[in-house]
C-alpha positions as CSV (number, residue, x, y, z in Angstrom):
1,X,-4.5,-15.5,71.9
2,X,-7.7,-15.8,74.3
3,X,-9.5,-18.8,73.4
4,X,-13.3,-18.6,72.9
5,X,-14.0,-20.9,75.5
6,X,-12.0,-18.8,78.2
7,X,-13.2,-15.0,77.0
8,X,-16.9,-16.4,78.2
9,X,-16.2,-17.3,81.0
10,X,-14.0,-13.8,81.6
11,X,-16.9,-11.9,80.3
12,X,-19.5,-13.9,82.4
13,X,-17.5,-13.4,85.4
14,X,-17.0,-9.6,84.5
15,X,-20.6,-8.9,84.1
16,X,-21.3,-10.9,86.9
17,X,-19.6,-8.7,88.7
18,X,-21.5,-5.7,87.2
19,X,-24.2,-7.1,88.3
20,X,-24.0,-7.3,91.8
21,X,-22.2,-3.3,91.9
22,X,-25.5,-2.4,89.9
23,X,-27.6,-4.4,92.7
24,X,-26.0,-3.0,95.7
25,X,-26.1,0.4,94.3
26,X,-30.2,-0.3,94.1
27,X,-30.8,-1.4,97.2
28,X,-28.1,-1.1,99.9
29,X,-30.1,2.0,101.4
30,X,-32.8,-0.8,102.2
31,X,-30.4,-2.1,104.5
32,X,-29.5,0.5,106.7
33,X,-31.4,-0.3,109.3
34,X,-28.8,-3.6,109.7
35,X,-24.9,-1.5,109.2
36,X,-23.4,-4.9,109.5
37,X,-24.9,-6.2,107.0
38,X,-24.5,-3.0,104.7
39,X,-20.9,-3.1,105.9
40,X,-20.5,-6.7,104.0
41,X,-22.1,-5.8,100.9
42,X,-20.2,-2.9,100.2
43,X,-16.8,-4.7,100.8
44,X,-18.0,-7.3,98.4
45,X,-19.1,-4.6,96.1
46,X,-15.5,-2.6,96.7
47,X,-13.6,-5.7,95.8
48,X,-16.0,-6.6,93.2
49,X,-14.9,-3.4,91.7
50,X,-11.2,-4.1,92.2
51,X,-11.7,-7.6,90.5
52,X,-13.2,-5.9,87.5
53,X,-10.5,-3.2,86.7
54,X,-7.7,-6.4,87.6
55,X,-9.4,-8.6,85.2
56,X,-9.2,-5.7,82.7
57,X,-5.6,-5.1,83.1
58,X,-5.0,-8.8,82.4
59,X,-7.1,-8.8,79.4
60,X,-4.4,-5.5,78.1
61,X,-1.6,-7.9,79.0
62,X,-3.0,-10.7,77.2
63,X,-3.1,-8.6,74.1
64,X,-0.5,-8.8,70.9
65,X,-0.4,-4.7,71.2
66,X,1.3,-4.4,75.1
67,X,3.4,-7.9,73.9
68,X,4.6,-5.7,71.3
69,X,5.5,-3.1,73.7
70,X,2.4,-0.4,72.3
71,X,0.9,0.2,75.5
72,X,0.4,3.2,74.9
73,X,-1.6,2.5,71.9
74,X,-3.7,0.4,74.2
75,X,-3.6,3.1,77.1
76,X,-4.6,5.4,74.5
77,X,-7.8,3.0,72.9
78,X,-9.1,2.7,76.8
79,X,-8.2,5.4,77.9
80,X,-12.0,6.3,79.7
81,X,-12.6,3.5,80.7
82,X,-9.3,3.4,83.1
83,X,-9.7,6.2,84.4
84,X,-13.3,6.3,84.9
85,X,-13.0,2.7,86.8
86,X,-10.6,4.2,89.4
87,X,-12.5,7.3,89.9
88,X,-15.6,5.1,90.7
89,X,-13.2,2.8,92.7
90,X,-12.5,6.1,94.8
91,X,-15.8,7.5,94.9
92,X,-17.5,4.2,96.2
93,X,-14.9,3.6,98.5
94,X,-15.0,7.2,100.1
95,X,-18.7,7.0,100.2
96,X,-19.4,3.8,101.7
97,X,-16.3,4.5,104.3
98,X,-18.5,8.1,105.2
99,X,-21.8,6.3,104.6
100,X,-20.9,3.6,107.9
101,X,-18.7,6.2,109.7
102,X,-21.8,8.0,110.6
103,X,-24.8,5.3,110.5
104,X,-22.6,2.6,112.7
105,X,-23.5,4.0,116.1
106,X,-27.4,4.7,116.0
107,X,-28.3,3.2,112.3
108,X,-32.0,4.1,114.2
109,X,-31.7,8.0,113.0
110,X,-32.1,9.1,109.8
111,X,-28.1,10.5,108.9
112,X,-27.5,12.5,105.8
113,X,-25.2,15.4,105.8
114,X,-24.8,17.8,103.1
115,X,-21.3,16.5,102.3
116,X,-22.7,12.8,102.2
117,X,-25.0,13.8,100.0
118,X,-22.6,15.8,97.9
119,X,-20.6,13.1,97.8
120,X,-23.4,10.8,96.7
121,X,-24.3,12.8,93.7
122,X,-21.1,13.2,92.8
123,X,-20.5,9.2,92.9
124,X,-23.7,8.1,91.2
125,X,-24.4,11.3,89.2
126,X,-28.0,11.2,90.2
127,X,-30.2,13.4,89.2
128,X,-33.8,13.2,91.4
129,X,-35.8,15.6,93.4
130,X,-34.0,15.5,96.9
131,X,-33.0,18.8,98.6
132,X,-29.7,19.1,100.3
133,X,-30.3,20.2,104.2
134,X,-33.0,18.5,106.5
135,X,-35.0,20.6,109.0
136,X,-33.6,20.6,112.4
137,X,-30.4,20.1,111.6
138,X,-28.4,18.2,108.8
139,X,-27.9,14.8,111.1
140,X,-30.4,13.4,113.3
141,X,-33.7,13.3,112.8
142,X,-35.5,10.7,112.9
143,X,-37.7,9.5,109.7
144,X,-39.6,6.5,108.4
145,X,-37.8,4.1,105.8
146,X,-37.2,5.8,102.3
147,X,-38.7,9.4,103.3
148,X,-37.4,12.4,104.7
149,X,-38.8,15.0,107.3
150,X,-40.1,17.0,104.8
151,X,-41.5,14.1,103.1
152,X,-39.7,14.2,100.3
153,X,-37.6,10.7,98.8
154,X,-35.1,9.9,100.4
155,X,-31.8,10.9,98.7
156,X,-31.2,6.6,97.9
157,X,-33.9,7.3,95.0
158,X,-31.6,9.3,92.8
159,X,-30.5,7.2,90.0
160,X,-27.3,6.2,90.0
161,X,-26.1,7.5,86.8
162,X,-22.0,7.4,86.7
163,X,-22.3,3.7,88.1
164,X,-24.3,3.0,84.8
165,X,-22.0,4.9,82.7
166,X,-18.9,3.2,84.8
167,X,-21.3,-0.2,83.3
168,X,-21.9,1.1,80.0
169,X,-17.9,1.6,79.6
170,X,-16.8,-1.2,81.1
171,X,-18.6,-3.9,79.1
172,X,-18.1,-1.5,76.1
173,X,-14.0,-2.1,76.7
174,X,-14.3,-6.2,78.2
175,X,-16.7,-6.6,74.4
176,X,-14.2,-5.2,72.1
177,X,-11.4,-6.5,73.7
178,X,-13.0,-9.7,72.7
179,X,-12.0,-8.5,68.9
180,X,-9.4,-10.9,67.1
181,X,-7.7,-7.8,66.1
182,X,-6.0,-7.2,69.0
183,X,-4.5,-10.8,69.6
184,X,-2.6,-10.8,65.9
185,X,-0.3,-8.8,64.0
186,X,-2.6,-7.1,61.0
187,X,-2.9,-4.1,58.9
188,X,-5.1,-2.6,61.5
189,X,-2.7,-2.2,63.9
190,X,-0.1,-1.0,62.0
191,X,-2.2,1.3,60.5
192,X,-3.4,2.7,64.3
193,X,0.3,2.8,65.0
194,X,1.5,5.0,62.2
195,X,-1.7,7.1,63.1
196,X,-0.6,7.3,66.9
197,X,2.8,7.9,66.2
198,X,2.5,10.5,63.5
């Protein structure tokens, strides 16, 4: 059974961890005038990530329902929040890989492709008021900090609304696995696996 004293300090590490994915996800784009230095923050942030769904998966394991061999009972319970923490594993990854790929050479010009952006929205699930397309081309153009050539904000300003709802999920699932229930044989869980079995 996980001991009081050692689910704190799993759920201060995981939200820890939250933490600095919400913070990079906030203010990485003020960065990107250093690529090295944005390079670092979204490995830490990748692995951060990585941690957070592995620290998950050992909280399942630790539980009396996969001991008993019900994992798919527990599957089942966390179902969304699994596979919403790989999706945004894959989505951050493939957006910071695109995001250096074209700022690395000349992080001087203002880069955002249509597909970057796409890609962007997609990850975060912003909504904002930032066009796709800039004028003179879609990679280029030069632009002061945090405004486009049309003068518009720059796409970075779109709130990043799947990385809260990955948050929102995530500490939903690391909170109630923190529920006595799932360490100990009760009625509850019998009464959850007659339901999923029948």
């Amino acid at each position: 059974m996980l001991q009081t004293s050692n689910y704190s300090l799993v759920l201060f590490l995981q939200f820890l961890l939250l933490f600095y994915d919400l913070f990079v996800n906030s203010f990485s784009e003020l960065l990107r005038t250093a690529p090295a230095v944005q390079l670092v923050l979204f490995i830490i942030q990748d692995i951060a990530i990585l941690f957070n769904v592995i620290i998950i998966f050992l909280m399942f394991f630790n539980t009396f329902i996969f001991q008993a061999g019900l994992v798919n009972l527990l599957f089942h319970k966390f179902k969304g929040t699994i596979l919403l923490s790989a999706a945004y594993l894959a989505l951050s990854i493939s957006f910071h890989v695109w995001v250096m790929n074209l700022r690395w050479r000349d992080s001087g010009r203002f880069v955002w492709t249509e597909g970057l952006q796409t890609l962007f929205v997609f990850q975060r699930l912003g909504k904002g008021s930032c066009r796709l397309g800039v004028p003179g081309g879609r990679v280029g153009t030069p632009a002061p900090s945090g405004v486009t050539p049309k003068g518009l904000p720059s796409p970075p300003s779109l709130r990043p609304a799947a990385a809260v709802l990955y948050c929102y999920f995530y500490k939903r699932t690391a909170v109630h696995l923190g529920d006595p229930l799932f360490y100990q044989d009760s009625l509850w869980l019998r009464k959850e696996f007659a339901h999923f079995r029948g």
